[in-house]
C-alpha positions in Angstrom: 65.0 -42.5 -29.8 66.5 -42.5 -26.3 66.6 -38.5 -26.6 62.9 -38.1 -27.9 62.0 -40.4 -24.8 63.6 -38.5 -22.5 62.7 -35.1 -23.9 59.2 -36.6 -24.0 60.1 -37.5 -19.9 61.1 -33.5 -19.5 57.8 -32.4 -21.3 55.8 -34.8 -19.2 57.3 -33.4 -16.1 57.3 -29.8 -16.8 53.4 -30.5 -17.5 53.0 -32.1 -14.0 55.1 -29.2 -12.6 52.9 -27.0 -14.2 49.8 -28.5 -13.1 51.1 -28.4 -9.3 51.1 -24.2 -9.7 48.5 -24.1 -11.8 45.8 -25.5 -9.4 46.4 -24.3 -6.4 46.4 -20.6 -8.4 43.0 -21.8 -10.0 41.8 -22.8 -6.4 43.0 -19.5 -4.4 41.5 -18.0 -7.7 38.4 -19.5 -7.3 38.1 -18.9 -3.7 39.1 -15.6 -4.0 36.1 -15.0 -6.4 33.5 -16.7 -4.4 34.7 -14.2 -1.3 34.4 -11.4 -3.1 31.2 -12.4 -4.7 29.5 -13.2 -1.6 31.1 -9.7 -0.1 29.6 -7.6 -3.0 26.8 -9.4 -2.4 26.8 -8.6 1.5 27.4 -5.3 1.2 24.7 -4.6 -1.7 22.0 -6.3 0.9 23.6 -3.3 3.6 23.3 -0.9 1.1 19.3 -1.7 0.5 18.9 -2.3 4.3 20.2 1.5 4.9 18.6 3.0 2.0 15.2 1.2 3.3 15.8 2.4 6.5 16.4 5.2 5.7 13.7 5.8 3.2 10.9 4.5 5.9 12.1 7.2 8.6 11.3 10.2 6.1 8.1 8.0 4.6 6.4 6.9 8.0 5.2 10.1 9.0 3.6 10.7 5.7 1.8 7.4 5.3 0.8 8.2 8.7 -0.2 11.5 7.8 -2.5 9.6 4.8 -4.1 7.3 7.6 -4.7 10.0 9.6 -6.6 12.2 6.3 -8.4 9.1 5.1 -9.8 8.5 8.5 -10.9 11.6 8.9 -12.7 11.6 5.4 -14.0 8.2 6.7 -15.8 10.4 9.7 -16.8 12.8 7.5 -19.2 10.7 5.0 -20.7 8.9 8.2 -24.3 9.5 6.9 -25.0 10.7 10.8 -21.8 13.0 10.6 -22.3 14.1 7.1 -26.4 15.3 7.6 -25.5 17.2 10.7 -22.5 18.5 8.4 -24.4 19.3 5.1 -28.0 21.1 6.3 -30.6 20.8 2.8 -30.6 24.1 1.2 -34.6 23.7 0.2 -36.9 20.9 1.2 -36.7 18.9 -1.8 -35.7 15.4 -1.4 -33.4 15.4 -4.8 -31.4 18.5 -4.2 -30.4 17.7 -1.0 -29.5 14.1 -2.5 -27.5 15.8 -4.9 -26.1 18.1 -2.1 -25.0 14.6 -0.2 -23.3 12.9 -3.2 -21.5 16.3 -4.0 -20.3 16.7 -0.9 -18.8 12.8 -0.9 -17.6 13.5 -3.9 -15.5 16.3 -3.1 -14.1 14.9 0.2 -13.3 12.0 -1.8 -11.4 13.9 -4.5 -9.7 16.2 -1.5 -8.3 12.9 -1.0 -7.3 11.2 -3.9 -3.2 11.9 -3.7 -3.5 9.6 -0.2 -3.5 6.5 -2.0 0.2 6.3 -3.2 0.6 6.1 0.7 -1.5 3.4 1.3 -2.4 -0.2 0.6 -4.0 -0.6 -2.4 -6.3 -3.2 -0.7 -6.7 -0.4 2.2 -7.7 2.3 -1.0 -10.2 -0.6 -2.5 -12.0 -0.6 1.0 -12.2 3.7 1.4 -13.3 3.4 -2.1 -15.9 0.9 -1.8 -17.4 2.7 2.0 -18.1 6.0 -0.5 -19.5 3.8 -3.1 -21.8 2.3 -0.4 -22.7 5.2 1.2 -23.4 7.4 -2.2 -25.5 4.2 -2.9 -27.3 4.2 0.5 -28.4 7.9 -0.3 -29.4 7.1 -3.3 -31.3 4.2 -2.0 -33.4 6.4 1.1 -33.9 9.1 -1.5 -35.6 6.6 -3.5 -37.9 4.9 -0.4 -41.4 5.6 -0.8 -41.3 7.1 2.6 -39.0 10.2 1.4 -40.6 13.4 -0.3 -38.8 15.7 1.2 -35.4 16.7 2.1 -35.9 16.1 6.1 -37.5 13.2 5.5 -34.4 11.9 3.5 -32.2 12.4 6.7 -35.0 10.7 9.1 -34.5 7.6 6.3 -31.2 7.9 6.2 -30.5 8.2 10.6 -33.4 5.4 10.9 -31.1 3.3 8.6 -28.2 3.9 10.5 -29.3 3.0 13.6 -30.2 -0.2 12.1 -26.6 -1.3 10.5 -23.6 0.0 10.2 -22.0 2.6 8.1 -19.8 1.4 5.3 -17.3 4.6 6.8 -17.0 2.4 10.2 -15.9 -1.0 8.3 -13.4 0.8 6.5 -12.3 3.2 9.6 -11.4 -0.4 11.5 -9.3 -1.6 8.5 -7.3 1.5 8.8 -6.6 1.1 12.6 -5.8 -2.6 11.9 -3.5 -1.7 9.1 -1.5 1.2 11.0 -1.2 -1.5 13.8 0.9 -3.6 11.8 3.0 -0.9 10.9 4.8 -1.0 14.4 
């Protein structure tokens, strides 16, 4: 009995001996993870910071580029810029109407790659200034005081001077949104 005691003793003591290496290998263990967790974590964050960087250098001047082309189509379907731009090819009021919209519609579709470089709510507001201004051709065409094609562009200026063009609310978004790219 005195032997199974004391070999109980030994294995009691071996167990605490083992437990004094054994945690101190579990906590440098431990440790160690946790540094080299938060170091691959640190380094992947570098590695997207860089590759951002990186990616808005060789992206900026395009999406400038797409500012600059969907301003422009902005100038272009001013009603004011767009009837000195687009003459009527006969007096009637509904060709030339047709001639306006087509016209739109092409600049529009000129454009259409530009919006993967810009803000969708930014492509929402281009889009909605040529929906307005299709719709405010469509509305002087329709006037009682239009029946013929140079009387649609005296509508059309007259209404102008009396609001403003969908084209200019849109063009001021774009300057405010290229502002905050800097």
């Amino acid at each position: 009995m005195f032997v199974k005691k004391q070999l109980l003793f030994m294995d009691a003591s071996r167990f605490v001996d083992l437990l004094f290496f054994l945690i101190p290998s579990l906590l440098t263990g431990l440790i160690a993870y946790y540094f080299f967790k938060e170091h691959t974590r640190n380094e992947d964050g570098r590695r997207r910071f860089l590759l951002k960087k990186d990616l808005q250098v060789n992206t900026m001047p395009m999406r400038l580029q797409a500012y600059e082309r969907m301003a422009l189509f902005l100038e272009r379907i001013t009603p004011s810029k767009l009837l000195v731009r687009v003459p009527p090819m006969s007096t009637n009021k509904n060709d030339y109407e047709a001639l306006l919209i087509k016209s739109i519609e092409q600049e529009f579709e000129h454009n259409l790659s530009q919006q993967i470089y810009v803000t969708d709510k930014c492509w929402s507001i281009i889009s909605t200034a040529k929906i307005t201004t299709i719709q405010l051709v469509r509305k002087a065409c329709l006037s009682e005081k239009t029946d013929s094609a140079n009387k649609l562009r005296e509508v059309l200026i007259t209404e102008m001077m009396e609001r403003t063009a969908p084209s200019d609310t849109a063009l001021a978004y774009i300057k405010e949104e290229v502002s905050q790219m800097w």
